[in-house]
N, C-alpha and C positions, 0 to 999 in steps of 0.2 A: 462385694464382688460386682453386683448390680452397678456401683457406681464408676468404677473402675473402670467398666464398659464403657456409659455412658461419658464418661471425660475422654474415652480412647476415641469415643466414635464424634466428638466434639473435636477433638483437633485433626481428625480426618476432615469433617468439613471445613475446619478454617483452613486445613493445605490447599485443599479442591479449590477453595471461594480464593486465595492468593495467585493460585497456578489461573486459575481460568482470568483473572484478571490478568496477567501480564500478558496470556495469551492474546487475550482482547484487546490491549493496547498494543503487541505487535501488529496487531490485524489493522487497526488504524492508524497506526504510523503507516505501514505499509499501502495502506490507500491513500493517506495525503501525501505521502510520495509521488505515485503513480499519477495522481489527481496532477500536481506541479508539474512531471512532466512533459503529461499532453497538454497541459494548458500554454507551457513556455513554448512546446510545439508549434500551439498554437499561435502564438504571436509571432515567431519567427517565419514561420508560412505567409501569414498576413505581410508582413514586410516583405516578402518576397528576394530580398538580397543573398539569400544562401542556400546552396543548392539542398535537395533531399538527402544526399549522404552525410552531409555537413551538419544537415541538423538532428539525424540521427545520432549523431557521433555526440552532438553538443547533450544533448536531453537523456542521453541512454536508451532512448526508445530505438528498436529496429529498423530498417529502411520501409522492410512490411507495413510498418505499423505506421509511419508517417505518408507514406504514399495512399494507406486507407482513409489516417486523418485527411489526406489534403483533400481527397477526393470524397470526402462527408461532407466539407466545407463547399463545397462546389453546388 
């Protein structure tokens, strides 16, 4: 019986140690997104050829959130 246990409570932690890793890779996929698209923000602000709507539109980032980029950059 003892051992029975102990195999039940063995592939409880290899679920837990599976799930917490894909979770952790969504967690950084999901930053080196974010990460790409202030940074593309950010070039496209440097070039200056396209208005802040435009490059929100482009990047997925908010108008908010490029108007605070541009103005960090200042």
């Amino acid at each position: 019986m003892c051992e029975a246990v102990e195999e039940f409570a063995e592939k409880i932690a290899v679920r837990r140690e599976a799930r917490g890793k894909r979770e952790g890779r969504r967690e950084g996929e999901a930053l080196g997104k974010r990460e790409t698209m202030f940074a593309t923000a950010k070039r496209l602000l440097a070039n200056g050829k396209l208005m802040l709507k435009e490059i929100a539109e482009c990047t997925g980032l908010s108008l908010v959130q490029v108007k605070e980029l541009k103005a960090s950059m200042a």
